[in-house]
py3Dmol code that shows the C-alpha trace and the ligand (Angstrom):
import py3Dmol

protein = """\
ATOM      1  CA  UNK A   1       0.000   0.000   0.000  1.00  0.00           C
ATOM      2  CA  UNK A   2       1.413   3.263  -0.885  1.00  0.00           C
ATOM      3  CA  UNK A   3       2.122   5.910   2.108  1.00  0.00           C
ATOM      4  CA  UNK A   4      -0.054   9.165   2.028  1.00  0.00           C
ATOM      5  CA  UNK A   5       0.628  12.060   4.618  1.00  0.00           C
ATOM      6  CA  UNK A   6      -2.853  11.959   7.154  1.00  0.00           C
ATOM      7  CA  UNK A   7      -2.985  15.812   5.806  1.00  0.00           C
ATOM      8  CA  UNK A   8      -3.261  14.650   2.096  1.00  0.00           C
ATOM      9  CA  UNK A   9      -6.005  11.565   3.194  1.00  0.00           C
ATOM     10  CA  UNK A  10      -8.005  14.432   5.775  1.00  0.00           C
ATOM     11  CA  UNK A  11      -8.451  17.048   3.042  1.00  0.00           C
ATOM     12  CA  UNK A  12      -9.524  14.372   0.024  1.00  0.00           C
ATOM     13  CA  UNK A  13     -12.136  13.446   2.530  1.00  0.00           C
ATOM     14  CA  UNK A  14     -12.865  16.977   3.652  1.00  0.00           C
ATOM     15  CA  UNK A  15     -12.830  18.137   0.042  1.00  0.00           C
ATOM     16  CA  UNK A  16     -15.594  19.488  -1.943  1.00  0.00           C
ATOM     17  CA  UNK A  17     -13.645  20.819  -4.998  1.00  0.00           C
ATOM     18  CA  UNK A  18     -10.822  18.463  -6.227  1.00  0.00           C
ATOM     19  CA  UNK A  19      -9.034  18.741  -9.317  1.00  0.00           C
ATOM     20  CA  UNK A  20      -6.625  16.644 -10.894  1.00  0.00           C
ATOM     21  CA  UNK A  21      -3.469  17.426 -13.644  1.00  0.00           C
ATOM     22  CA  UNK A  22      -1.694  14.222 -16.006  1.00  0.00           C
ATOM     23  CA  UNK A  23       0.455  14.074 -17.914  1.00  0.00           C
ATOM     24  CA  UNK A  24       2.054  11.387 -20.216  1.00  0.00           C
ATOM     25  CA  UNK A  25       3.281   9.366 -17.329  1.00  0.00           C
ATOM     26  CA  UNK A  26      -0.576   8.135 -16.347  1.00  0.00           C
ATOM     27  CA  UNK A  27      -0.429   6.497 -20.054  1.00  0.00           C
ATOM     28  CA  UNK A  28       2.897   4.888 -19.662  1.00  0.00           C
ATOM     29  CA  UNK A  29       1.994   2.054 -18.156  1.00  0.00           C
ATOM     30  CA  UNK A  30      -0.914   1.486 -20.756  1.00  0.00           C
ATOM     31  CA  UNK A  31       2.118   0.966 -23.379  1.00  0.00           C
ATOM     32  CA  UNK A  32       1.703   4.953 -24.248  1.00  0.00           C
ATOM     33  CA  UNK A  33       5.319   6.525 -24.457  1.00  0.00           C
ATOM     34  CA  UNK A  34       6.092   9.169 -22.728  1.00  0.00           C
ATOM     35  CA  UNK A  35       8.027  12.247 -24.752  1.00  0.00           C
ATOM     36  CA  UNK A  36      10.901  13.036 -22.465  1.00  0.00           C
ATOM     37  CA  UNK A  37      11.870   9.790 -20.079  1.00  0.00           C
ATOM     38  CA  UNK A  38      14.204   7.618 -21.654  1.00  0.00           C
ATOM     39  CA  UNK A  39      13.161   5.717 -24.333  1.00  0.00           C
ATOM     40  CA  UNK A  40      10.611   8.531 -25.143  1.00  0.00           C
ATOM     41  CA  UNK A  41       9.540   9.962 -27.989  1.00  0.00           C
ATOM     42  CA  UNK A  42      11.515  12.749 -27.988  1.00  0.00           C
ATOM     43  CA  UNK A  43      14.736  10.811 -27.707  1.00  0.00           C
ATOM     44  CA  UNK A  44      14.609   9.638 -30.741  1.00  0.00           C
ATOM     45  CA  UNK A  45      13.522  12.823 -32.512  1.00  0.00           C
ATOM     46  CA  UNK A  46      13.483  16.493 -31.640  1.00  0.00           C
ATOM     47  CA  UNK A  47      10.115  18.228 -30.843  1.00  0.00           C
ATOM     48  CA  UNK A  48      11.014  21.079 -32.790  1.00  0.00           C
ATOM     49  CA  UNK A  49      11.249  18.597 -35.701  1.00  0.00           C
ATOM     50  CA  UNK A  50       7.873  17.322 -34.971  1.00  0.00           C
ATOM     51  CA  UNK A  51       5.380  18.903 -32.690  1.00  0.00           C
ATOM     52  CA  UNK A  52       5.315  22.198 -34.159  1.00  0.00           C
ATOM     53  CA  UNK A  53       3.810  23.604 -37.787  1.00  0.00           C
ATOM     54  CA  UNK A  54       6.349  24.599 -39.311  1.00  0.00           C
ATOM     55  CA  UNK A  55       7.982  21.368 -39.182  1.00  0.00           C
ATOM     56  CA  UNK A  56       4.628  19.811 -40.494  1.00  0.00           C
ATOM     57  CA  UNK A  57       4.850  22.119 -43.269  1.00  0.00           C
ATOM     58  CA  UNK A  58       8.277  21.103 -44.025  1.00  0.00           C
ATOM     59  CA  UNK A  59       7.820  17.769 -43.920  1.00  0.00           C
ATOM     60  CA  UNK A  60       4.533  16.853 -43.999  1.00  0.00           C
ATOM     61  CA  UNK A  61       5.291  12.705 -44.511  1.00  0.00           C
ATOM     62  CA  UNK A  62       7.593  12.675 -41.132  1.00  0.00           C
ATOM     63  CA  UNK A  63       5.033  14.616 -39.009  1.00  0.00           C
ATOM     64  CA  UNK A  64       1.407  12.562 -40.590  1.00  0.00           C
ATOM     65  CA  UNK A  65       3.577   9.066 -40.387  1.00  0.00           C
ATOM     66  CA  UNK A  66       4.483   9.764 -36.941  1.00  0.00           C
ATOM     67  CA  UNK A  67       0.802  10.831 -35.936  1.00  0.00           C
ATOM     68  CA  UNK A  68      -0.567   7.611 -37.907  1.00  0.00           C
ATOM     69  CA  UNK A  69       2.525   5.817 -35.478  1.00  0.00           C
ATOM     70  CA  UNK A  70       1.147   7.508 -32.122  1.00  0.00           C
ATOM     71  CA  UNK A  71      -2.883   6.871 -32.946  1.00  0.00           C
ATOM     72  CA  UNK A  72      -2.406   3.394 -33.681  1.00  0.00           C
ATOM     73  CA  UNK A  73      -0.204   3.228 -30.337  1.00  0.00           C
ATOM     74  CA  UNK A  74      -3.349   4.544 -28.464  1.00  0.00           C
ATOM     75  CA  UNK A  75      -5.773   2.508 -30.545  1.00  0.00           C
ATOM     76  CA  UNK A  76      -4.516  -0.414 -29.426  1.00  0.00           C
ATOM     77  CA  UNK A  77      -3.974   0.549 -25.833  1.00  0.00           C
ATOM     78  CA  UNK A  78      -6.314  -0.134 -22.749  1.00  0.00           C
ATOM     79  CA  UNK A  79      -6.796   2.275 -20.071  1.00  0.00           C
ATOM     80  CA  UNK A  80      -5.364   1.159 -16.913  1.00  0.00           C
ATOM     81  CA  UNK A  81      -5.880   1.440 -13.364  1.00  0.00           C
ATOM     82  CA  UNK A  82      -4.444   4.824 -13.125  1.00  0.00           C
ATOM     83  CA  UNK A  83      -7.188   6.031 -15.193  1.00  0.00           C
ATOM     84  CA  UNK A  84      -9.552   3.668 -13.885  1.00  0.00           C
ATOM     85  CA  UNK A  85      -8.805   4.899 -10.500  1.00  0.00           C
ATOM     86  CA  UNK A  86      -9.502   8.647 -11.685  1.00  0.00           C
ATOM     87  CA  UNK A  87     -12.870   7.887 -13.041  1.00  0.00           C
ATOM     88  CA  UNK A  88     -13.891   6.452  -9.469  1.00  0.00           C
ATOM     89  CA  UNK A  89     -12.538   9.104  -7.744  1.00  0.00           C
ATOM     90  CA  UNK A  90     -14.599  11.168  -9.599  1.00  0.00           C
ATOM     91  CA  UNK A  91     -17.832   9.880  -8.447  1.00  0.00           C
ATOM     92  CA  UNK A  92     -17.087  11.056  -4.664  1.00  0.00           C
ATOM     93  CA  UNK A  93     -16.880  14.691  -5.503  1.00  0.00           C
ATOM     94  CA  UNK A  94     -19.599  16.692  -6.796  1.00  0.00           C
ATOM     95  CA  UNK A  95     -17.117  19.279  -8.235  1.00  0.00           C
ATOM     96  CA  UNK A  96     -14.122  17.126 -10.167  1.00  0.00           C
ATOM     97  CA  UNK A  97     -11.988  18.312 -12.944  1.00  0.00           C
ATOM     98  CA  UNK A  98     -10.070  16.166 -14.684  1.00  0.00           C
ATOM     99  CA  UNK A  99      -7.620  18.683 -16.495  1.00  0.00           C
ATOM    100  CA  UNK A 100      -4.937  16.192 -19.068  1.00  0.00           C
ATOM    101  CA  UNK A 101      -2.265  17.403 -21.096  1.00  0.00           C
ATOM    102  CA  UNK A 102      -2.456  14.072 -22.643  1.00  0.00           C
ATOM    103  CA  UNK A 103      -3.880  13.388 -26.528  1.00  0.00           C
ATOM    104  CA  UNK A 104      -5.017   9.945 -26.207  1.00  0.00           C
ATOM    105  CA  UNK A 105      -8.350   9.234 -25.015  1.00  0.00           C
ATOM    106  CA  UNK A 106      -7.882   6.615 -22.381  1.00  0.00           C
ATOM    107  CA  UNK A 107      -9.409   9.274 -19.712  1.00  0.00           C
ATOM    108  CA  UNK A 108     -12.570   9.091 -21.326  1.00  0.00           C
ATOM    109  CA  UNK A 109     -12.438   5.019 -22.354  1.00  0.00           C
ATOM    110  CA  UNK A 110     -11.523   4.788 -18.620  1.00  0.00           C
ATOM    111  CA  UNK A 111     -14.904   6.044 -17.719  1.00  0.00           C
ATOM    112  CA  UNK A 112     -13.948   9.979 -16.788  1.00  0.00           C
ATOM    113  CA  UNK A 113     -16.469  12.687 -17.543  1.00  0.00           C
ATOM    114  CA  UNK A 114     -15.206  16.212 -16.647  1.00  0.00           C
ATOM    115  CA  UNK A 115     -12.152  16.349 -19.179  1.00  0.00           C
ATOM    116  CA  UNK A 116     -10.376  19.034 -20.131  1.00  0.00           C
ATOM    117  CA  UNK A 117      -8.205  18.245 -23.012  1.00  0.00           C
ATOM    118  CA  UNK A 118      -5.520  21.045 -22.690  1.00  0.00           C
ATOM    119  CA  UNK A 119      -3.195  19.878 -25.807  1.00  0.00           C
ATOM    120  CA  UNK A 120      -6.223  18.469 -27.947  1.00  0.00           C
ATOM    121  CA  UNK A 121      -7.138  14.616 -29.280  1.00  0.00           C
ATOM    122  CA  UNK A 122      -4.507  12.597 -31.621  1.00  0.00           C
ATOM    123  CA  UNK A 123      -8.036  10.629 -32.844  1.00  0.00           C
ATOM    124  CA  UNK A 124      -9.371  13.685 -34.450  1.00  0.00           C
ATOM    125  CA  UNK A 125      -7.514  15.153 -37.364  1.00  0.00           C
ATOM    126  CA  UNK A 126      -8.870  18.185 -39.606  1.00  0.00           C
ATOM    127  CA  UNK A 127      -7.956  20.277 -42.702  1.00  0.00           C
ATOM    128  CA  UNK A 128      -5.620  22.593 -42.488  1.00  0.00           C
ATOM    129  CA  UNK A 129      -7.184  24.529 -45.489  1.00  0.00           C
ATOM    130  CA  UNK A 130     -10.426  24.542 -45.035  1.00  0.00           C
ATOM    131  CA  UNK A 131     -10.538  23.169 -41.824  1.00  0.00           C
ATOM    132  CA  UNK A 132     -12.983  20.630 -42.444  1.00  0.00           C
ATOM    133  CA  UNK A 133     -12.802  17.622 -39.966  1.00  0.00           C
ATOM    134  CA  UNK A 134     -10.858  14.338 -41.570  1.00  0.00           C
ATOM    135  CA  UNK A 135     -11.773  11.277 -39.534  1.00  0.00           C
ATOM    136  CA  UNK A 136     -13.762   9.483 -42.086  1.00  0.00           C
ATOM    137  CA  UNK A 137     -12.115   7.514 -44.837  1.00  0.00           C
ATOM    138  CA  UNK A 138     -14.768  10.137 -47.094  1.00  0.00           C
ATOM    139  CA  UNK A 139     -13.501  13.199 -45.694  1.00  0.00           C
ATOM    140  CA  UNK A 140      -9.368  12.706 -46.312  1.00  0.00           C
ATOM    141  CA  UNK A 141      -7.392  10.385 -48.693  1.00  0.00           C
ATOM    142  CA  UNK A 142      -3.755  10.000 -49.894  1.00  0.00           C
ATOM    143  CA  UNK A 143      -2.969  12.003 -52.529  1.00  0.00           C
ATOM    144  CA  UNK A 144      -0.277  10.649 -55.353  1.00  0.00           C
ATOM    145  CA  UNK A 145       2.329  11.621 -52.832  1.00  0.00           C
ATOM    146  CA  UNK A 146       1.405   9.230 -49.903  1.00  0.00           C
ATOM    147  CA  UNK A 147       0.315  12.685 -48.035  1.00  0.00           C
ATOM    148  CA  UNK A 148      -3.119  12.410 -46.166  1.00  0.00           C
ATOM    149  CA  UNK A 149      -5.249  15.692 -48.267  1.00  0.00           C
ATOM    150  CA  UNK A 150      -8.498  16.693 -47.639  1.00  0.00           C
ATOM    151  CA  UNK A 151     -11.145  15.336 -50.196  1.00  0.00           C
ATOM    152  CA  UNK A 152     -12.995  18.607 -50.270  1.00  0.00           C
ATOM    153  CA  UNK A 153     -10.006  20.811 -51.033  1.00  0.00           C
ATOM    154  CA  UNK A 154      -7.008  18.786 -51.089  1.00  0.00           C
ATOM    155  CA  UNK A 155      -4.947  20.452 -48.079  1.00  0.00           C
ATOM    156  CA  UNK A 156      -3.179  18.814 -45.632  1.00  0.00           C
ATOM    157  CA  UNK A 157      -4.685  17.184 -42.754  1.00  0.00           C
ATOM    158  CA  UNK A 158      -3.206  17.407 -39.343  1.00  0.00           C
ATOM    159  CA  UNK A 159      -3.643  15.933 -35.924  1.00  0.00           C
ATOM    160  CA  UNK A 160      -5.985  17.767 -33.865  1.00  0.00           C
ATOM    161  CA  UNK A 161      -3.387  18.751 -31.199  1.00  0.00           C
ATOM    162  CA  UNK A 162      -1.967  21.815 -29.741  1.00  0.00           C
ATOM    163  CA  UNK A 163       1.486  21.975 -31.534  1.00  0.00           C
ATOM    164  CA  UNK A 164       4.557  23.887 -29.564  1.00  0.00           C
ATOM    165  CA  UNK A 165       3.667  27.897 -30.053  1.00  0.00           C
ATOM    166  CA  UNK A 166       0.044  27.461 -30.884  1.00  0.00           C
ATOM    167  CA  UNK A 167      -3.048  28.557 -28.884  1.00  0.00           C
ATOM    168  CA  UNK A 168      -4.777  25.970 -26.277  1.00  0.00           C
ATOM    169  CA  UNK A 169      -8.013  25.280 -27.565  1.00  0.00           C
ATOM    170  CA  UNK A 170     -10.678  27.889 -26.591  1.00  0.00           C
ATOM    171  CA  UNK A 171     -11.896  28.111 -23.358  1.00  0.00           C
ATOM    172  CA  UNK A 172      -9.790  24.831 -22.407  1.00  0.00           C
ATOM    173  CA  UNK A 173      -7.096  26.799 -19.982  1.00  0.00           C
ATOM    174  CA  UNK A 174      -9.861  28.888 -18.894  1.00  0.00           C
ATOM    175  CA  UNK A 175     -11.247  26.224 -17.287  1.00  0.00           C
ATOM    176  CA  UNK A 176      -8.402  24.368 -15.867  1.00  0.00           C
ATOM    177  CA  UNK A 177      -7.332  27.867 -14.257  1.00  0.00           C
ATOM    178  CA  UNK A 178     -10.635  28.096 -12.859  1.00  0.00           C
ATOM    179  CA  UNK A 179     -10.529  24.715 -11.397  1.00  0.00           C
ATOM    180  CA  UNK A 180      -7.323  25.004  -9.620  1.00  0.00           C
ATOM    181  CA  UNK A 181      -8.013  28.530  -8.576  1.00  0.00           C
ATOM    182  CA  UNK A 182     -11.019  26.750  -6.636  1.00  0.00           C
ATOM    183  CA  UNK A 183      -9.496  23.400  -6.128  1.00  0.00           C
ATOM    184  CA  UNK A 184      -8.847  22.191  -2.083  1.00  0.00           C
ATOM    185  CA  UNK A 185      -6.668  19.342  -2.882  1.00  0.00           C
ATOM    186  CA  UNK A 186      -5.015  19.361  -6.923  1.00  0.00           C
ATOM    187  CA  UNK A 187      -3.038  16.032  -7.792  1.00  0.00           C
ATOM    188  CA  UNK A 188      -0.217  16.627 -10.195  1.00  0.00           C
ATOM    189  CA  UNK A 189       0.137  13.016 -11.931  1.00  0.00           C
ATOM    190  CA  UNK A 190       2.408  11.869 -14.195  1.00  0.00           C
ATOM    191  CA  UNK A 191       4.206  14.653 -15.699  1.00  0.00           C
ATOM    192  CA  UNK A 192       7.322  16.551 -15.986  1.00  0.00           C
ATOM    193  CA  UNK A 193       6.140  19.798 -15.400  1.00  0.00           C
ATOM    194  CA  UNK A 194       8.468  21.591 -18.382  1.00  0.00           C
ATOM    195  CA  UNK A 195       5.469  22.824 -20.754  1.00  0.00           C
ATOM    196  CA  UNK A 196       3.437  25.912 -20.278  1.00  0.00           C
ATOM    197  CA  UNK A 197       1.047  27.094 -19.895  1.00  0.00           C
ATOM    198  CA  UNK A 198      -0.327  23.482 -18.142  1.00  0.00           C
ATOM    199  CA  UNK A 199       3.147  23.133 -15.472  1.00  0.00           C
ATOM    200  CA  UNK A 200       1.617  26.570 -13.910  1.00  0.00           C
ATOM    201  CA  UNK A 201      -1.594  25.031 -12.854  1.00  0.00           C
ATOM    202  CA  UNK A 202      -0.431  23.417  -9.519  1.00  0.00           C
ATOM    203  CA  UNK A 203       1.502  26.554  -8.588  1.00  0.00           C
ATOM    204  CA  UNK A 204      -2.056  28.482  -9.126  1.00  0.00           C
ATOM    205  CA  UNK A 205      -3.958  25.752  -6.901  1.00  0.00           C
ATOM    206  CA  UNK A 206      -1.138  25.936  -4.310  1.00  0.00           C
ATOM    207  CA  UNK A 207      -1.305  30.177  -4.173  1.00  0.00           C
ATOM    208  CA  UNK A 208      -4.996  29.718  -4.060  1.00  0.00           C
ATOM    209  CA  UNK A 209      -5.609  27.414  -0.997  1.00  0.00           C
ATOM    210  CA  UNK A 210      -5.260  23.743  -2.266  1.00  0.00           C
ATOM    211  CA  UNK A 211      -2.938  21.222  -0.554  1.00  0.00           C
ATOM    212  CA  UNK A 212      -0.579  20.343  -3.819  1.00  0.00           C
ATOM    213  CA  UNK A 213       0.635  16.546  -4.288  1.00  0.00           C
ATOM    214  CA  UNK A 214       2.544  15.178  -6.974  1.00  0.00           C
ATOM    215  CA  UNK A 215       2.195  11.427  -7.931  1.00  0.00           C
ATOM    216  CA  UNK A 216       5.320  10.734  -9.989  1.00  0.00           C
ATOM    217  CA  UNK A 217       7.520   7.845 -10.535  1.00  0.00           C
ATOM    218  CA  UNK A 218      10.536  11.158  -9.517  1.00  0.00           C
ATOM    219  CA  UNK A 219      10.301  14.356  -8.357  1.00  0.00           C
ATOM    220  CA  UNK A 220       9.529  16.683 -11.591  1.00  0.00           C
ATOM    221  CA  UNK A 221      10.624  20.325 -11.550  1.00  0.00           C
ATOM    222  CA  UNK A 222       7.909  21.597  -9.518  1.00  0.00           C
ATOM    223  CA  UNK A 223       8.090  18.964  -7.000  1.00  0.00           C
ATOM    224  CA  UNK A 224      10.538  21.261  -4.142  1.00  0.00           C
ATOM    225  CA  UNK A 225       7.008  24.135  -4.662  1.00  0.00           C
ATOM    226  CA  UNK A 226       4.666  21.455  -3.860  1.00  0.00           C
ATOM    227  CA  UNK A 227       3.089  20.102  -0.400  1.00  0.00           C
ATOM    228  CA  UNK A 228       3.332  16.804  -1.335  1.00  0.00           C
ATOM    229  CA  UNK A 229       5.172  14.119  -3.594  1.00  0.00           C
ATOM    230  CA  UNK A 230       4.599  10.848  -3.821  1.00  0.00           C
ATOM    231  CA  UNK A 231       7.254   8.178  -5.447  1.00  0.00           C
ATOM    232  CA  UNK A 232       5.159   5.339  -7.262  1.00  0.00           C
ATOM    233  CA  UNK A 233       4.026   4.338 -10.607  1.00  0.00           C
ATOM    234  CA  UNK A 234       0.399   6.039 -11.236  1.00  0.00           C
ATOM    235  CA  UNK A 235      -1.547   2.553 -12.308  1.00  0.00           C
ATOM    236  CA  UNK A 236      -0.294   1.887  -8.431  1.00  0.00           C
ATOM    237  CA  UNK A 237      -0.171   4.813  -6.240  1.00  0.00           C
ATOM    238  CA  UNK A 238      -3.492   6.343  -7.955  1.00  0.00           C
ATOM    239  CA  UNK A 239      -5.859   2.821  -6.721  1.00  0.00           C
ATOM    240  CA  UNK A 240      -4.036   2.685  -3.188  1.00  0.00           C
ATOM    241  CA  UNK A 241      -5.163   6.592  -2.820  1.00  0.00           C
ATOM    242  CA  UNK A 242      -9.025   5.997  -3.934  1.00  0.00           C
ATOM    243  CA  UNK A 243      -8.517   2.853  -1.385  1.00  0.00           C
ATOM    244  CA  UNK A 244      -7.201   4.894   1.693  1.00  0.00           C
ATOM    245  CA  UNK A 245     -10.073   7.354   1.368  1.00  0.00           C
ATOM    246  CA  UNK A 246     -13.687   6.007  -0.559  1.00  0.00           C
ATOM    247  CA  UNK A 247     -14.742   4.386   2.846  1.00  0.00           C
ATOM    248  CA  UNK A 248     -14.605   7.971   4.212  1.00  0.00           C
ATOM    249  CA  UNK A 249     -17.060   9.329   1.477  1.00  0.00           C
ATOM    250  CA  UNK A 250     -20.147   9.077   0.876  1.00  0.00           C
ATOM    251  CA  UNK A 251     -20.106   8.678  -3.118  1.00  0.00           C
ATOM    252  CA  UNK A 252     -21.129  12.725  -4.753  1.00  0.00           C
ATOM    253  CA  UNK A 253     -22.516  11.585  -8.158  1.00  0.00           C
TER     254      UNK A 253
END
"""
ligand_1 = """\
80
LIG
C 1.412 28.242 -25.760
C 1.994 18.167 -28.897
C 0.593 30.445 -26.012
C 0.870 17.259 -28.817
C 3.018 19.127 -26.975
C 8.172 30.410 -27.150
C 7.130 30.589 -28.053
C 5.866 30.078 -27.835
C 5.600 29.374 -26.694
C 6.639 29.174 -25.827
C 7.905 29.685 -26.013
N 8.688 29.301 -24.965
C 7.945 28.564 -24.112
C 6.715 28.500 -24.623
C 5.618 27.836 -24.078
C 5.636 26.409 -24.642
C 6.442 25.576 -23.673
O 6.000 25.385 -22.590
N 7.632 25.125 -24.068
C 8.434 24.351 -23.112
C 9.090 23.173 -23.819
C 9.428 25.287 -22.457
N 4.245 26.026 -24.676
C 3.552 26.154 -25.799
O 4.011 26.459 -26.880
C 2.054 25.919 -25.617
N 1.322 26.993 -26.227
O 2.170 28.583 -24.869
O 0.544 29.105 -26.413
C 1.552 31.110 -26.937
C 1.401 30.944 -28.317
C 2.277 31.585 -29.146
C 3.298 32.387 -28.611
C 3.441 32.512 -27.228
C 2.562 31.859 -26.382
C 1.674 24.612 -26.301
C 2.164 23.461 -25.469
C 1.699 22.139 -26.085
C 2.870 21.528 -26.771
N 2.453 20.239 -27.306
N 2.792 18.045 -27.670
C 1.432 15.894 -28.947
O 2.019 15.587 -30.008
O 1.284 15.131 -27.993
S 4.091 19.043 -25.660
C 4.126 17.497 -24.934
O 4.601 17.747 -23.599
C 2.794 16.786 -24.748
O 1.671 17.548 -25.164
C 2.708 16.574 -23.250
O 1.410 16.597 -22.872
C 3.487 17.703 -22.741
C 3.954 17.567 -21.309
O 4.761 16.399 -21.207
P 4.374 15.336 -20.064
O 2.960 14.934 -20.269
O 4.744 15.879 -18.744
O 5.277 14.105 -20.469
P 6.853 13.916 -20.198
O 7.313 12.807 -21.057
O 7.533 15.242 -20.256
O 6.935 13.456 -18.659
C 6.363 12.207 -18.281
C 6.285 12.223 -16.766
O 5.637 11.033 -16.329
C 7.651 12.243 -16.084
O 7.612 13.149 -14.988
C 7.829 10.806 -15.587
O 8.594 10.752 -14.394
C 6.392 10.429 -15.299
N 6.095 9.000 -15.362
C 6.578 8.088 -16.239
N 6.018 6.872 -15.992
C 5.152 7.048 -14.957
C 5.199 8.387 -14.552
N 4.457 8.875 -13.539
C 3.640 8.001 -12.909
N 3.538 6.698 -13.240
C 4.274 6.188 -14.248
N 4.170 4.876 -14.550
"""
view = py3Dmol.view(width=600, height=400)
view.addModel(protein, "pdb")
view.setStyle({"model": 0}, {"cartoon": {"style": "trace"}})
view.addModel(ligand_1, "xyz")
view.setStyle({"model": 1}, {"stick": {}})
view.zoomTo()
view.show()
């Protein structure tokens, strides 16, 4: 059984308002890589070569092969108990938000309902032209160069993902601000902490009120500003913590 501080356990049961951060670690035990622990995706290849448009412009075949790569990755992947463990928890609060930097949907699969996808969803894909969405085999095609064009007016489809110097998606940092300004307990899971504006969010929830934990396999960046760490893999440490506190609770939803 993992150890949690009695401070951590008292306010999840005390809490009315909880809000939870992930990152790529959550997924890396579903067989998701992660981008910057070894063996991720950025060791083999440079973000700057591949999350970002430019580069897609440049080399359009690299960047769509590499999205094709990462989809079928999460296609085939299962949500596990970390994510299972999020969707319980929740049920015991009436106000939960679920704020993920990740792009696959194992959140949702895993049963979670108050998502905020901060850096988008690698399943949906649109024009960059026209903008018209490209998930059916109708709406995009290869043209005669292998490239993935849209059938209404041949441009280039892309993931639908927030790409390194582009805007979050409308309204979706809003609302993860919002939650951690009001959070009373805000679990950092799973990630490194490095990209902006999502690594702020737990530095927000801590300046507002909330007791801060990180649940981390290390100690990411943040982890000396925060109230909290705990050492443990997330499909682990996340079930022990829904464990150590669901008797407490009577269930919210
Ligand atoms: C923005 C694409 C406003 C999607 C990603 C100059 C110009 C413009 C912007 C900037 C600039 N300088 C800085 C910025 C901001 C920039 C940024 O933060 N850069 C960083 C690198 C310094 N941010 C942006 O550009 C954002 N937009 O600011 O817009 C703007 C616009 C224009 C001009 C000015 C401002 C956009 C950010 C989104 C970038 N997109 N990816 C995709 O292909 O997936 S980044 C990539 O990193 C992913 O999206 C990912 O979500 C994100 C964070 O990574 P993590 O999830 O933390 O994953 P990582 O591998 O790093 O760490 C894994 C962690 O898990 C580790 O801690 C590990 O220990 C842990 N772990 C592993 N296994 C387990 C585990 N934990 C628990 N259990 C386990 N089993």
């Amino acid at each position: 059984m993992t150890a949690f501080s009695d401070t951590l356990i008292e306010r999840l049961v005390a809490a009315d308002r909880v809000s939870v951060l992930t990152g790529a670690g959550i997924s890396a035990e579903s067989g998701v890589p992660t981008f910057r622990d070894p063996g991720g995706l950025w060791e083999k290849m440079r973000p700057e070569e591949l999350a970002n448009f430019s580069a897609f412009l440049s080399n359009p075949t690299l960047v769509q092969g590499w999205y094709a790569h990462r989809r079928h990755i999460v296609e085939v992947a299962q949500p596990n108990a970390g994510h299972v463990a999020l969707a319980e928890l929740e049920t015991l609060y009436h106000d939960f938000t679920l704020v993920t930097q990740n792009v696959d949907d194992l959140h949702r699969r895993a049963g979670s309902r108050n998502i905020v996808e901060l850096h988008g969803n690698i399943m949906r894909n649109y024009c960059v032209d026209c903008g018209q969405p490209a998930d059916e085999p109708n709406l995009a095609s290869p043209d005669e160069r292998g490239l993935i064009v849209c059938t209404e007016c041949s441009g280039l489809v892309r993931p639908d993902v927030v790409w390194f110097g582009e805007m979050l998606p409308l309204g979706a940092f809003e609302a993860a601000d919002a939650a951690a300004r009001r959070a009373e307990v805000f679990l950092s899971v799973g990630t490194s902490a490095i990209v902006y504006p999502a690594a702020g969010l737990p530095g927000t929830a801590k300046i507002h009120g909330a007791f801060v934990a990180e649940l981390n396999i290390r100690e990411s960046v943040i982890a000396d500003d925060l109230h909290e760490v705990v050492l443990g893999p997330a499909a682990t440490v996340l079930p022990d913590l829904v464990r150590a506190i669901k008797d407490k609770r009577p269930p919210a939803k």
